[in-house]
Backbone bond lengths (Angstrom), bond angles and torsions (degrees), N, CA, C in turn:
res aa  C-N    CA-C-N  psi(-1)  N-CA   C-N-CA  omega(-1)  CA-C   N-CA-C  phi
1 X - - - 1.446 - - 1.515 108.76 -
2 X 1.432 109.51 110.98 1.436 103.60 176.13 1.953 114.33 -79.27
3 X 1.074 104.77 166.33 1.423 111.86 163.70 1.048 126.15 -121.36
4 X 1.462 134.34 144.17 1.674 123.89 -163.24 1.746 104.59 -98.03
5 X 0.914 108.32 -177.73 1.771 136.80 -155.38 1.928 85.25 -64.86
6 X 1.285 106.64 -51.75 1.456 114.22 -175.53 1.486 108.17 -68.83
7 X 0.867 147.22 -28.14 1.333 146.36 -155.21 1.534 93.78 -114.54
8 X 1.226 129.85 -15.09 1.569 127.45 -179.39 1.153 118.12 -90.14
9 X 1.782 120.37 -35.32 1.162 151.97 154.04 1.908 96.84 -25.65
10 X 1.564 88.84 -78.53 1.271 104.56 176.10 1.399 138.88 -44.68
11 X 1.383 110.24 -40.44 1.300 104.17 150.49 1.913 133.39 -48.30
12 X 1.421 79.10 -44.31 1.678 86.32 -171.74 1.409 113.63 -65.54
13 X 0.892 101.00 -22.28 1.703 116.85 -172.10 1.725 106.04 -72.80
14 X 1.333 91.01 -57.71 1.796 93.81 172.02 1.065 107.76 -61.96
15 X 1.453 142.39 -55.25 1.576 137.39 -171.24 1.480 104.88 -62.27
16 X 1.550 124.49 -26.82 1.689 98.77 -172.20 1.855 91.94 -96.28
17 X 1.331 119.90 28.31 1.527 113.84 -171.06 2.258 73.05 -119.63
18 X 0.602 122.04 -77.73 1.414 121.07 -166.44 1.904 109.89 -54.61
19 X 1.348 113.30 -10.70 1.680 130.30 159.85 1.427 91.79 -77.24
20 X 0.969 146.13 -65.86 1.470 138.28 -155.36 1.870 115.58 -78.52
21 X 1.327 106.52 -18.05 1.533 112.66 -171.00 1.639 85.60 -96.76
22 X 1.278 125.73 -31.20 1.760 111.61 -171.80 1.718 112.16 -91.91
23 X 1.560 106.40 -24.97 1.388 91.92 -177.80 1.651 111.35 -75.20
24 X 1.228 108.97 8.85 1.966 108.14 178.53 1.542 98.36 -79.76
25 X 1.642 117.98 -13.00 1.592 110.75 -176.43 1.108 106.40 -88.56
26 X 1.256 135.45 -2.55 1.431 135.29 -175.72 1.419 112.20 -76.84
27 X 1.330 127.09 -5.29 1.212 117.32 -179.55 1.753 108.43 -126.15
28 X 1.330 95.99 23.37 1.575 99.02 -176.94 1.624 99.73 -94.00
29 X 1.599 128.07 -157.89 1.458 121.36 -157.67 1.429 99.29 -130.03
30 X 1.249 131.44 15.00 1.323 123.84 165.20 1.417 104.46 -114.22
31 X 1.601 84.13 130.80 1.927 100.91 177.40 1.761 98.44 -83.26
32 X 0.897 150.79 -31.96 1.331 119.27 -178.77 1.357 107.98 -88.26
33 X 1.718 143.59 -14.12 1.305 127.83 139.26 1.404 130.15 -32.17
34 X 1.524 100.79 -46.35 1.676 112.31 -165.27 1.361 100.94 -68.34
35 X 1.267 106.25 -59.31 2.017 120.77 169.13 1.552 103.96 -35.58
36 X 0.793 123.24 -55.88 1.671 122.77 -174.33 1.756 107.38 -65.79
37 X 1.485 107.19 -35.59 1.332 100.04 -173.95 1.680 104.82 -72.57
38 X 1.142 101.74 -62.38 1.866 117.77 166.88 1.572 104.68 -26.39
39 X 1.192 135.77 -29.01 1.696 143.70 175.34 1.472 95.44 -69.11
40 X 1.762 95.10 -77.49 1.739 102.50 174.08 1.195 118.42 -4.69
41 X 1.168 88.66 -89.45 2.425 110.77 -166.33 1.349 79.09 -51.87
42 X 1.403 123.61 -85.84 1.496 106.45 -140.63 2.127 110.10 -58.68
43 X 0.685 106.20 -3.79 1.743 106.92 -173.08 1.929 96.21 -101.35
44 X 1.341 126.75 -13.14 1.210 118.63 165.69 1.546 122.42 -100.32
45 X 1.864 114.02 -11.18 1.056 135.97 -176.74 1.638 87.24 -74.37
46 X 1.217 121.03 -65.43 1.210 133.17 171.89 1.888 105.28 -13.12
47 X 1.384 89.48 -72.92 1.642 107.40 -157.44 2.169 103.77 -54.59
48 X 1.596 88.51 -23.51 1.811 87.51 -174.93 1.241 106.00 -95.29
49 X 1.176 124.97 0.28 1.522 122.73 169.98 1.568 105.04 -87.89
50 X 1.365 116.17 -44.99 1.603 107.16 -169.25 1.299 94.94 -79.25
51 X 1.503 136.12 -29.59 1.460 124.03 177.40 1.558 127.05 -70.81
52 X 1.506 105.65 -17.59 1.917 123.57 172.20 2.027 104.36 -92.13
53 X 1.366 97.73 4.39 1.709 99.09 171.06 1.635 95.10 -97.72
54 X 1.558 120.77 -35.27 1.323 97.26 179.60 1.553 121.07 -92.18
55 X 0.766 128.13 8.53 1.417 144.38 -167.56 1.641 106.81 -79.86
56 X 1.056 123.30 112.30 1.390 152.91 -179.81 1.335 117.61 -33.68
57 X 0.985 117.31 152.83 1.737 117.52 178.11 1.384 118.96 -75.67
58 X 1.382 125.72 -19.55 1.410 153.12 171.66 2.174 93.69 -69.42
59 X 0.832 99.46 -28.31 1.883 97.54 -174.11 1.745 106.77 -111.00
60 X 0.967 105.08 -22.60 1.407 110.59 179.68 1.598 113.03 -80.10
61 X 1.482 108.62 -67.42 1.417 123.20 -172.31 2.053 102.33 -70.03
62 X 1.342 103.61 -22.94 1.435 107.72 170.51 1.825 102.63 -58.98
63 X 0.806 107.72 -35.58 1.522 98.12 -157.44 1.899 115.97 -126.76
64 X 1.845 98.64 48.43 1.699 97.91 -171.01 1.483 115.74 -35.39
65 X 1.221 112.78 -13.39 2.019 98.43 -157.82 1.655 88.52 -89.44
66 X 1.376 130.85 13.50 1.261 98.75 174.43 1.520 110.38 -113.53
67 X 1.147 135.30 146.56 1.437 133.11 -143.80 1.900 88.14 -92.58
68 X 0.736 109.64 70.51 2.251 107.30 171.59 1.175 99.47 -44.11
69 X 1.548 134.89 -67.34 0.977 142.05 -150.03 1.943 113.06 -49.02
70 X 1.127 93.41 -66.33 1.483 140.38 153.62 1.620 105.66 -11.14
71 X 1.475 113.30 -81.91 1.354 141.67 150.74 1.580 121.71 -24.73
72 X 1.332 108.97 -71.04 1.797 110.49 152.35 0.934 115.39 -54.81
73 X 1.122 146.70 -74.27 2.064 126.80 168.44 0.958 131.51 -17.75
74 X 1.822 112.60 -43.50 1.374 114.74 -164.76 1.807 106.54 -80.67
75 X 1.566 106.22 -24.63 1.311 116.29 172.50 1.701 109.73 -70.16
76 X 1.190 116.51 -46.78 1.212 102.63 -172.29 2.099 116.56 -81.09
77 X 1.182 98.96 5.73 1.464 112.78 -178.61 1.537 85.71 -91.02
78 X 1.610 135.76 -60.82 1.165 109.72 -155.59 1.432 96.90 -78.00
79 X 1.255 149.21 -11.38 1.425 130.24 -176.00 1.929 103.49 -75.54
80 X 1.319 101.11 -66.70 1.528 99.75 -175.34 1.544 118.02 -88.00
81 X 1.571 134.62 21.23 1.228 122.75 168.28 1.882 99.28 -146.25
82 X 1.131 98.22 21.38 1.177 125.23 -177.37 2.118 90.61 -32.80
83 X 1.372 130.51 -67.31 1.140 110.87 158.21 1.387 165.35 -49.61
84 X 1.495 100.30 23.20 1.624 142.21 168.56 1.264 122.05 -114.03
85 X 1.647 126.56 15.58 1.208 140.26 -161.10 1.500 114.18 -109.65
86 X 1.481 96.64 107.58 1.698 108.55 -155.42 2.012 83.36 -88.40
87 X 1.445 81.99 139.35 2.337 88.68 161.09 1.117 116.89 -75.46
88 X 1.538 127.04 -15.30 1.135 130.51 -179.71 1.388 122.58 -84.98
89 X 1.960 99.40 -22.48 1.984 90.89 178.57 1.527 92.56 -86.15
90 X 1.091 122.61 -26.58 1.311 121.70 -164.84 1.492 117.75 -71.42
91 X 1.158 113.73 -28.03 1.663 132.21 157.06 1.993 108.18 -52.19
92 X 1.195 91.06 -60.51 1.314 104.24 -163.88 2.117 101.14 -63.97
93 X 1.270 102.73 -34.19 1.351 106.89 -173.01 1.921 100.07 -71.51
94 X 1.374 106.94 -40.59 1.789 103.06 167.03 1.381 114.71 -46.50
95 X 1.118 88.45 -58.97 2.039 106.21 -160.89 1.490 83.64 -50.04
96 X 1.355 125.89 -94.63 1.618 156.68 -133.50 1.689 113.46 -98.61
97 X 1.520 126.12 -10.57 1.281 99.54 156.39 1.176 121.58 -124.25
98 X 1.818 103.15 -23.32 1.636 105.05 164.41 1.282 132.43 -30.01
99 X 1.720 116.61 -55.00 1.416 136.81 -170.78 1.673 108.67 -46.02
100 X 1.390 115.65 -63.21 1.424 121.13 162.54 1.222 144.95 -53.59
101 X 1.939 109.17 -26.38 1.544 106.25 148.86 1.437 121.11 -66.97
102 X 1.686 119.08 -51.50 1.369 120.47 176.44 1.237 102.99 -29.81
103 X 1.491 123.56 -66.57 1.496 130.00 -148.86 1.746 87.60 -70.46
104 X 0.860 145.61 -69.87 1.702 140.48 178.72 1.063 120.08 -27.50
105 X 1.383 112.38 -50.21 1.440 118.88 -176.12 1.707 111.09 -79.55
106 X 1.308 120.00 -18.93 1.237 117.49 179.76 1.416 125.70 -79.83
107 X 1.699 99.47 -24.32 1.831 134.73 174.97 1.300 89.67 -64.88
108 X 1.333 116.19 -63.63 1.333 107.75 -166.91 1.788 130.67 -46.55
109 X 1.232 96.94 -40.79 1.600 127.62 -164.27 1.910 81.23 -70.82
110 X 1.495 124.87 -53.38 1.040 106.75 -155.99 1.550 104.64 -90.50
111 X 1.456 131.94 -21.29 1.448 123.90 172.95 1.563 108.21 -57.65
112 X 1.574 118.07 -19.57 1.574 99.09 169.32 1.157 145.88 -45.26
């Protein structure tokens, strides 16, 4: 079952909205909350990397300032080196690169 350009968008959009509501648990005082959240992000980080691999040349080349390349790595690092996965880049990748795809991808949706 494929999914189209709109519905991929969409995914990503929800995963960096459900990245931003879980990394606020990371600084709360239960370790098996935090552990669960740390699953979270990285298992939705996941989902916006394989969804910015299908994403069109019309969304990509629309929007150079966002690092794609970058983005697919970081997905395929947490699947297969998944035991090299610092909380701290992964924090930093919520905070500081999410914000600028959301905002791209949302430009996009509305220049249609």
């Amino acid at each position: 079952m494929s999914r189209s350009v709109g519905e991929r968008i969409g995914d990503i959009l929800e995963a960096i909205e459900r990245c931003r509501r879980y990394v606020t648990v990371l600084d709360g005082g239960d370790p098996d909350v935090i552990d669960m959240a740390e699953d979270a992000i990285e298992r939705n980080l996941q989902i916006i990397g394989e969804a910015v691999n299908h994403l069109g040349a019309e969304v990509v080349e629309g929007h150079p300032e966002i690092p794609w390349p970058q983005i697919r790595g970081f997905r395929n690092i947490l699947v297969h080196q998944y035991f090299g996965v610092d909380i701290d880049v992964i924090r930093d990748v919520v905070e500081n690169y999410l914000p600028p795809l959301e905002q791209a991808l949302r430009q996009h949706g509305s220049d249609r």
